[in-house]
MARKOLNU-519605 format. One record per residue (C-alpha): residue in three letters; x, y, z negated. Coordinates in steps of 0.05 Angstrom, whole numbers, padded with zeros to 5 digits, always signed. Each point is the difference from the previous one (the first is absolute). Example, Ala and Ser with C-alpha at 12.3 -4.5 7.8 and 13.67 -1.06 7.14 Angstrom:
// residues 2
ALA+00246-00090-00156SER+00027+00069+00013
//
This chain:
// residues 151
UNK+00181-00027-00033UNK-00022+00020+00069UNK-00076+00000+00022UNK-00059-00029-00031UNK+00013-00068+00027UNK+00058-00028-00056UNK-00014-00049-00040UNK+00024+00004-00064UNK+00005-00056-00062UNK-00002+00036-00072UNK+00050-00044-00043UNK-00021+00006-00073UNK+00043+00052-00042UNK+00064-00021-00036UNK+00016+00031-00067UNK+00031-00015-00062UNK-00029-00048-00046UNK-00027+00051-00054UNK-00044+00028+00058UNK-00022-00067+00031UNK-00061-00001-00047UNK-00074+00014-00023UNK+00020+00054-00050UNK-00005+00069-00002UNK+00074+00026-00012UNK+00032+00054-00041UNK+00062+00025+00004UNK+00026+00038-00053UNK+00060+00057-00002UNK+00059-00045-00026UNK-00027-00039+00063UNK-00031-00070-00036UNK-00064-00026+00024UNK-00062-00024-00031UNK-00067-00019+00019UNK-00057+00038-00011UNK-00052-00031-00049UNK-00067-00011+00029UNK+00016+00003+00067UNK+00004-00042+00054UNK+00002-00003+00077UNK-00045-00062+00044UNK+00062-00023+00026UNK+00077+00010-00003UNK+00031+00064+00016UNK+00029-00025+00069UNK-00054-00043+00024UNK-00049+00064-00018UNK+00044+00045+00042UNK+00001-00045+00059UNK-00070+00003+00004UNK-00010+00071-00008UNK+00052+00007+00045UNK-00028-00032+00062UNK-00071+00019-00016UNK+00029+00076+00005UNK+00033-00017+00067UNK-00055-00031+00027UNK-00052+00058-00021UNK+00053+00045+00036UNK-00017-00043+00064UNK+00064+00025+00039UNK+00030-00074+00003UNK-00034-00057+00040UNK+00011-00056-00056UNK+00018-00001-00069UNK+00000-00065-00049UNK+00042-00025-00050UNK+00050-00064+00018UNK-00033-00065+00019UNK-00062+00031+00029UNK+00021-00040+00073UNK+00027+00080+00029UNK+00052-00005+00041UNK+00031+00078-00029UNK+00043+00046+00042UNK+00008+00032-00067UNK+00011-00012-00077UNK-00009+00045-00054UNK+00045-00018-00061UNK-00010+00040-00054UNK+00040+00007-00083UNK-00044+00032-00053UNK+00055+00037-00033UNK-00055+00030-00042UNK-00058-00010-00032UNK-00018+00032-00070UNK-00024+00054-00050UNK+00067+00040-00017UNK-00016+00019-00068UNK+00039+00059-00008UNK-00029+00031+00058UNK-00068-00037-00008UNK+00001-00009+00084UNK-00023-00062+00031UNK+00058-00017+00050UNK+00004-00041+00058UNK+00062-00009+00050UNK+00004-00048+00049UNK+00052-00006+00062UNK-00028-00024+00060UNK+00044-00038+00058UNK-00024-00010+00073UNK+00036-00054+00029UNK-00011-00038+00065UNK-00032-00060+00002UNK+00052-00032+00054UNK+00058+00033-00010UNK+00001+00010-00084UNK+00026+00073+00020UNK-00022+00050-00053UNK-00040+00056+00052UNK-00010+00049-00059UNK+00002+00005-00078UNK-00027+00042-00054UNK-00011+00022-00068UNK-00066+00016-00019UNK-00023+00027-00069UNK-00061+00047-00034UNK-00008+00021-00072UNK-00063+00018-00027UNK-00019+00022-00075UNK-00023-00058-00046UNK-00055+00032-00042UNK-00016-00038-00056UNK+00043-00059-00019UNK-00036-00055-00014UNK-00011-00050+00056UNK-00061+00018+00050UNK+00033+00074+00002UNK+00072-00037+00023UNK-00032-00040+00045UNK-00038+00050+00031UNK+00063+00050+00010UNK+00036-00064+00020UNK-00058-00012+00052UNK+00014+00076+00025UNK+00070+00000+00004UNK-00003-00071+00036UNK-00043+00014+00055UNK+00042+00082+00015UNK+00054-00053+00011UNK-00037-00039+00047UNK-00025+00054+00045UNK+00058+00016+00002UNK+00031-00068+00022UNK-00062-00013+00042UNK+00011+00069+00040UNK+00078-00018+00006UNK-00011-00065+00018UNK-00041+00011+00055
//
């Protein structure tokens, strides 16, 4: 996006189904997932991302106007977005988060530009406030790094 007058609409995240929840995920090395006992996030995984997401874009304060769809904004931009991932790899005991990230024109529905975007960070202790926490960290690397792209 060009200049600091776009407006852009943040559509919530898609994902698959085992990461459109409250739980804390692990993955483990023949690749199954379970859900971490004790821990839980205020919201679902995409909605939580969404938000994070436009509160980092806004904070960055290089776009005119970001919202979310149905906020009355007529965009120039949207921002699609696809957790790909979002969990405690248990072999490596990392937090991981990947997300791809799609610019696409408002008018025209031409993608402008597309990305992967992904950090890893060490776990610590695996129970759930030490997930969540690495979670947290690896989540907001990726959405500097979005935010910076983005704008």
């Amino acid at each position: 996006m060009k200049g600091t007058r776009a407006a852009v609409v943040v559509n919530e995240p898609t994902t698959v189904q085992a990461l459109d929840s409250d739980r804390v995920i692990v993955k483990d090395s023949t690749g199954a997932l379970t859900f971490l006992g004790g821990a839980q996030w205020a919201d679902r995984v995409p909605k939580l991302v969404q938000t994070r997401l436009i509160q980092t874009i806004e904070n960055g304060s290089r776009i005119a106007s970001v919202s979310r769809p149905g906020q009355r904004i007529v965009p120039d931009y949207q921002l699609n977005t696809d957790i790909r991932a979002f969990n405690i790899e248990a072999a490596s005991g990392s937090a991981i988060v990947e997300i791809t990230a799609k610019i696409v024109a408002d008018k025209t529905g031409h993608i402008q530009r597309a990305k992967l975007f992904q950090a890893r960070v060490p776990a610590g202790a695996a129970d759930g406030p030490g997930a969540a926490q690495a979670l947290d960290r690896a989540l907001s690397l990726v959405l500097i790094q979005i935010a910076r792209w983005t704008s």
